[in-house]
N, C-alpha and C positions, 0 to 999 in steps of 0.2 A: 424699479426692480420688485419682483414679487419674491425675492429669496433673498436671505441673507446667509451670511456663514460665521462658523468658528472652531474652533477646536475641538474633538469629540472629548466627555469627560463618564469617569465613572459611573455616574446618574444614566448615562443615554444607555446602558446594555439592554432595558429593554425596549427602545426604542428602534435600538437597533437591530436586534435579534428577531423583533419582529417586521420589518421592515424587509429583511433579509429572506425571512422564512415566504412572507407574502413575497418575494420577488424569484422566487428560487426558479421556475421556468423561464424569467427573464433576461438571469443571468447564469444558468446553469452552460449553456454553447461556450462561453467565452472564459469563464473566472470559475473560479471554486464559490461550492457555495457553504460559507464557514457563521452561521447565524451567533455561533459562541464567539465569535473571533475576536472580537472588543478587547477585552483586559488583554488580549495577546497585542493585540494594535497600540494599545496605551503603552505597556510596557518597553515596547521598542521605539517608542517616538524622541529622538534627539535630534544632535547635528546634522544627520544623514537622512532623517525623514521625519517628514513633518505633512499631520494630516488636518486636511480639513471639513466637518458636516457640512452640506447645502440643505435648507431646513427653508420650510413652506414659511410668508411673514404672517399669511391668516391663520393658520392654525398650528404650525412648528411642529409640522409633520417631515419626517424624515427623505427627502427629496435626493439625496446620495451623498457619496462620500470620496473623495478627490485624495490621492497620494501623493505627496512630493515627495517622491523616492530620490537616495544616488544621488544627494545632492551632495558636489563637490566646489569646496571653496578657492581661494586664491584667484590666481589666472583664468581657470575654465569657467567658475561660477554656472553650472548647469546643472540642470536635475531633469526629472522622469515624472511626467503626469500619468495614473494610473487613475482610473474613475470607476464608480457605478453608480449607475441610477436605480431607482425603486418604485417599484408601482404604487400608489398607482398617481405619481407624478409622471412616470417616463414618457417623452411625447411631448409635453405639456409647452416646451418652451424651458420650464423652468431649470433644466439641468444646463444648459448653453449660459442662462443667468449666472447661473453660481460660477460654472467655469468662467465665465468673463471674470466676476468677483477674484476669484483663487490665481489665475496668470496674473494681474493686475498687483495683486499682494506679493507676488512672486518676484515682482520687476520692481515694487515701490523701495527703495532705503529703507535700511534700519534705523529704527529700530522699530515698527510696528510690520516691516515688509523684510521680505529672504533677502533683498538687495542683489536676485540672481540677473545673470545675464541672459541666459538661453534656455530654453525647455523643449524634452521630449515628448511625444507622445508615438505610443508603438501600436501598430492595431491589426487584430486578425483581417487577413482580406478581404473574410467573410463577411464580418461586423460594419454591414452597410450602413448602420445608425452611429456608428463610431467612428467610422471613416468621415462621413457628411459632418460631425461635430466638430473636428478636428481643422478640415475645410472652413467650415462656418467660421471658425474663431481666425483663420487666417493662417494655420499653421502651412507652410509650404512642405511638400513630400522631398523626401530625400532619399527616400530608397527603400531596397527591400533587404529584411533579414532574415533568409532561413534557418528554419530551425532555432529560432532564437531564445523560447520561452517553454517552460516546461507546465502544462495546463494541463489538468484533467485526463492525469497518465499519458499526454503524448508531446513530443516537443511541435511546439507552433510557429509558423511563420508569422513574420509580422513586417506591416508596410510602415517606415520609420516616415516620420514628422517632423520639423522643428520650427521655432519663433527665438529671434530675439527679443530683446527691450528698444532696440531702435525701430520692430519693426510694428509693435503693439501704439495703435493708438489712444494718447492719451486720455481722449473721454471716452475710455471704456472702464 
């Protein structure tokens, strides 16, 4: 692995802010593009979402950032993978890494893993590099959802994904 991950903390806002700013034509079609957004991400991270940095291991440069949103316990154990990448990683390989890394900690037991069962990921139809990721990683398509997400002043379709833990294999 050329990537490692962890949890974003106070210290990464300008890491991240710039990262963001450098990536803003890359991620502007899909996501908002929120450079301050950090202390607002830290503050919201609990039982119901949990994020994680994908960070370069040569020089721990900012490679993107993965959301475990909507995570729900008990019975369902499911959550929502939300991602971006940043240039000038994106392309690289290295984001597929880290997502390998972030599913893998999603599915591993507690107490250093979510202990979940299943995950989503939503993607605009557009988002040919997000769809092919999503693929890559094995998620199988399960449908379409109109209108599902509200982006960039308009609501967005999005083509739904999912993986369990039975279906993830183990040496990833």
């Amino acid at each position: 692995m050329r990537v490692y991950i962890r949890p974003p903390r106070a210290s990464d806002e300008r890491l991240y802010s710039e990262a963001v700013v450098r990536s803003a034509d890359h991620l502007s079609p899909w996501n908002p593009v929120e450079p301050d957004g950090l202390p607002d991400l830290l503050r919201r991270q609990g039982p119901a979402l949990r994020t994680f940095l994908i960070l370069n291991e040569g020089d721990d440069g900012l490679v993107g950032r993965v959301n475990v949103a909507n995570i729900v316990r008990a019975r369902f154990r499911n959550a929502s993978l939300g991602y971006d990448s940043y240039v000038p990683y994106a392309g690289t390989g290295r984001m597929s890494e880290g997502l390998r890394l972030v599913v893998g900690r999603c599915f591993q037991p507690g107490p250093d893993g979510l202990g979940l069962h299943r995950l989503e990921i939503n993607v605009q139809p557009e988002n040919e590099r997000s769809l092919a990721m999503a693929k890559r990683l094995g998620f199988r398509h399960e449908g379409f959802s109109p209108r599902m997400l509200f982006i960039n002043n308009a609501w967005r379709d999005h083509e739904r994904f999912a993986l369990t833990s039975e279906e993830w294999p183990e040496d990833f």
